[in-house]
Residue, then its C-alpha position, 0 to 999 in steps of 0.5 A: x389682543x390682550x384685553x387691559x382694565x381701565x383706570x379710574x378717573x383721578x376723583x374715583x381713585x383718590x376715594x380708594x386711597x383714602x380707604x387704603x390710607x384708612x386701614x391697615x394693608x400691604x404697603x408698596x415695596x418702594x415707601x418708607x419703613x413708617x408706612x406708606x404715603x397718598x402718592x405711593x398708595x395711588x401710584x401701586x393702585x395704578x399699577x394694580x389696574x394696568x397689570x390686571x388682565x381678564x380671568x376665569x371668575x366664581x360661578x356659583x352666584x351672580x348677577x348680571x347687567x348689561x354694561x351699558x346700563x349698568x349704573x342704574x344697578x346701584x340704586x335699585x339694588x341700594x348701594x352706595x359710597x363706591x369705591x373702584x377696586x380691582x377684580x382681586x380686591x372685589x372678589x377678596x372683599x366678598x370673603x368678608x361681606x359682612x359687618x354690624x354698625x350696629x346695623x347690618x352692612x355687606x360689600x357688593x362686587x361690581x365687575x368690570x365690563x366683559x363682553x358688554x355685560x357688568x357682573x354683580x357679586x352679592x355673597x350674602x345679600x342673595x344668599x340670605x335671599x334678602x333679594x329674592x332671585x326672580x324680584x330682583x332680575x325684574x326690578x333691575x331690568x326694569x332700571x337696566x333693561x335687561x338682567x340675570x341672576x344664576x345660582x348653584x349649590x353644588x351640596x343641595x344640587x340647588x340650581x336657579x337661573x332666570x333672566x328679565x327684560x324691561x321689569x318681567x320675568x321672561x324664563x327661569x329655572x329653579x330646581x325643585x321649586x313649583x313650578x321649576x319652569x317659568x315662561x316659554x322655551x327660549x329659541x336656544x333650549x333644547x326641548x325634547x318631545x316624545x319621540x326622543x324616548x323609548x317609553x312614553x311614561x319616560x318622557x312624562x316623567x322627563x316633561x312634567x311641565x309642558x314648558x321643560x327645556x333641557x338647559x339646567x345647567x347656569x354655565x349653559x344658561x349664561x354663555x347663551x344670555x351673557x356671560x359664563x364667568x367661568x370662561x372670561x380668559x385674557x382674550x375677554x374683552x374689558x371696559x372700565x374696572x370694578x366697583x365695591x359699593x355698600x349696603x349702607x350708606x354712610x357705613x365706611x368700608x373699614x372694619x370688615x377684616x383683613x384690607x384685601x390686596x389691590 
């Protein structure tokens, strides 16, 4: 079965007509030659939600919480005046995260629900480490019960997944940070022990910490404690639709660059 995005609800909708109203964008086919109208603009957002269907997503930096929580995620991480967006509008919006009012304001992506677990896509917040990846996962499941965080840097071979339940780190891995391990070996990790190697000092050199497992893949790592969001298809299953929220409230969503498509 071929799995929809919610709608928003009337309220949630007019909010992101109103941005739409507020700033330049592509109007509907169907409106008229000086622009379009409120009931045009909420008409083809409307029709943007019902035509979206779940697809592959970035894998390279995210969040993730579980949907059913996932509410508290705005408060702890300090966002606010949230739009509904879809999955295209919220990814598009991550290429122009940034802008100065003349306080420094980002755009954070909220994903719809897929599988159970809300994925949060912050480009520039985590990248500028503004929420340290093992602080933040403990804040959050502390709100949420239970989050993640997942880095890759395909250029500095840089890797980070870790996962927190109820306000503790329970593991993590961060290639070349001290230690890269954290916490125990989850019951899914692969361990291997001396015997696997054909020379102990292979081995030591492999396990130099006594709790290496040999998931260090975020793909691995992700399809085992949530979601690969490389691997959401049309057959995912959804709830609900996407948000795009601020790092400021108050901070208006115009003025990033370019309105993205619904």
């Amino acid at each position: 079965m071929t799995t929809v995005t919610d709608q928003p609800d009337p309220e949630a909708l007019a909010t992101l007509v109103d941005v739409l109203l507020a700033e330049p964008a592509p109007a509907p086919a169907d409106t008229a030659a000086d622009g379009p109208d409120r009931a045009a603009l909420a008409e083809a957002a409307r029709l943007a939600f019902a035509a979206e269907r779940p697809g592959p997503l970035p894998d390279h930096w995210w969040l993730a919480v579980p949907g059913a929580t996932y509410e508290a995620a705005f408060e702890v991480l300090g966002l606010h005046d949230r739009i509904p967006v879809t999955v295209r509008y919220g990814l598009a919006a991550q290429e122009e995260d940034e802008k100065h009012t003349p306080e420094e304001v980002h755009r954070v992506f909220v994903t719809p629900e897929y599988a159970g677990w809300r994925l949060i896509y912050a480009e520039s917040p985590l990248r500028e480490t503004t929420w340290w990846p093992h602080e933040v996962v403990e804040r959050l499941s502390a709100a949420c019960g239970s989050a993640q965080v997942y880095f890759q840097d395909p250029h500095a071979d840089s890797v980070i997944w870790a996962v927190a339940e109820h306000g503790a780190l329970v593991r993590g891995y961060w290639r070349y940070g001290e230690p890269e391990w954290t916490g125990e070996p989850l019951p899914w990790e692969e361990v291997l022990t001396a015997a696997d190697f054909a020379e102990p000092e292979d081995y030591e050199d492999a396990y130099a910490e006594p709790n290496t497992s040999e998931v260090q893949s975020i793909g691995a790592a992700a399809s085992r404690l949530s979601l690969d969001p490389g691997a959401v298809s049309a057959g995912t299953p959804v709830r609900g639709h996407g948000w795009l929220a601020l790092t400021v409230a108050g901070a208006g969503h115009g003025g990033f660059g370019p309105t993205p498509q619904l």
